[in-house]
C-alpha positions as CSV (number, residue, x, y, z in Angstrom):
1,X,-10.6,-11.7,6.6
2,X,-8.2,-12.6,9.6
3,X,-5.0,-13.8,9.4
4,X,-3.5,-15.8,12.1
5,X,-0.7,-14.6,13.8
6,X,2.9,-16.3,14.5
7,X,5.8,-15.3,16.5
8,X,9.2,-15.7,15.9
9,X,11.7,-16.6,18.7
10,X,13.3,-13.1,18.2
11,X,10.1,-11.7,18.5
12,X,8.8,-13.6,20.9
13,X,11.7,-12.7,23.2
14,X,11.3,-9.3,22.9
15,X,8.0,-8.7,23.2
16,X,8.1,-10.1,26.8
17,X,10.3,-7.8,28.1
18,X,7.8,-5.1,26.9
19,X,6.4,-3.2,29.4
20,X,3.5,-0.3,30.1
21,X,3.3,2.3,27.0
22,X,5.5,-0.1,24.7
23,X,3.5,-3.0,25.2
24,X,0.0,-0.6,24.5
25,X,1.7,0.4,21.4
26,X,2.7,-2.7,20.5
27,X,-0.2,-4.3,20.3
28,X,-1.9,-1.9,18.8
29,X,0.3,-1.9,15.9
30,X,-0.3,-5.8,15.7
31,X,-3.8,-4.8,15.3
32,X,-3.2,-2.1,13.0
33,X,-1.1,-4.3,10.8
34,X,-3.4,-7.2,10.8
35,X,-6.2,-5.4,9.6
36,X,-4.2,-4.1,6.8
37,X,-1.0,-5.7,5.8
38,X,0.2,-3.7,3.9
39,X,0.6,-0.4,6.3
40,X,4.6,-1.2,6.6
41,X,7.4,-0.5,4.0
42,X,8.0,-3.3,1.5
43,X,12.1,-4.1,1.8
44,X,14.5,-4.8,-0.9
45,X,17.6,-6.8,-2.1
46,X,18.7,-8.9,1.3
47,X,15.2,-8.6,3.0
48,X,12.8,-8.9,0.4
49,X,9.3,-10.0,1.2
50,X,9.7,-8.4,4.6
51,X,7.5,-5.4,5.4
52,X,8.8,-3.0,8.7
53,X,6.0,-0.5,10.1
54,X,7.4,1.7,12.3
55,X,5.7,3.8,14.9
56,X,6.7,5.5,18.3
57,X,6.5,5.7,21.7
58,X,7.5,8.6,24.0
59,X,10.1,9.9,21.9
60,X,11.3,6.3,20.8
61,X,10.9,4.8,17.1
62,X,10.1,1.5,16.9
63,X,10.3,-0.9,14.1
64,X,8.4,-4.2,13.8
65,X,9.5,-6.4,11.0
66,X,6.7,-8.8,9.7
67,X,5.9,-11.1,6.5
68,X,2.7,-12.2,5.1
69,X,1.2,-14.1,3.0
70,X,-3.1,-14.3,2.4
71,X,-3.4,-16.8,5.9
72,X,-0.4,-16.3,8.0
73,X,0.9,-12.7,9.6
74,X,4.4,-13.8,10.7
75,X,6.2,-11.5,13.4
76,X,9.9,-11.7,13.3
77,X,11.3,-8.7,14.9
78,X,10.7,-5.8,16.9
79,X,13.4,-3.1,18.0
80,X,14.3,0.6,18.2
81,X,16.1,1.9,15.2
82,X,19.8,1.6,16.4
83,X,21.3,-1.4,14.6
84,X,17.7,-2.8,13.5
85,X,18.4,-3.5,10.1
86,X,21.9,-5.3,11.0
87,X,20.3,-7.3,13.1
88,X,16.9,-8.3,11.3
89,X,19.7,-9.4,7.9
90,X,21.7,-11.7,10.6
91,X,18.4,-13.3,12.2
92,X,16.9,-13.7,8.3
93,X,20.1,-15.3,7.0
């Protein structure tokens, strides 16, 4: 099964100023995460129904914020850790 893939604005924005190593890891965590939805942690109370996977590069975490539904894998953030959660509640509401 393969979903398709959609990009927020947010996302979409960040994810071009991605270079080298975060830009590898990147997409390979889209790949990861569309081969198996459910890899990320499932939030709660202000952003339920979104699922954040996390992984790192160098000695950065990133975050990638993502919904899903059985067709569509939407993208909707991607970040370090500093202020990520702040920021994904303001973009959601």
């Amino acid at each position: 099964m393969t979903l398709q893939i959609t990009q927020s604005p947010l996302f979409k924005r960040t994810y071009k100023k991605l270079k080298g190593q975060e830009l590898t890891a990147t997409n390979s965590a889209i790949k990861a995460i569309a081969e198996n939805p459910l890899l990320g942690t499932e939030k709660k109370q202000d952003l339920a129904g979104i699922r954040v996977y996390k992984y790192k590069v160098s000695s950065k975490q990133f975050l990638l914020a993502y919904s899903f539904d059985p067709i569509t894998l939407k993208l909707i953030m991607l970040g370090v850790h500093e202020n990520f959660y702040r920021d994904l509640k303001t973009y959601i509401n």
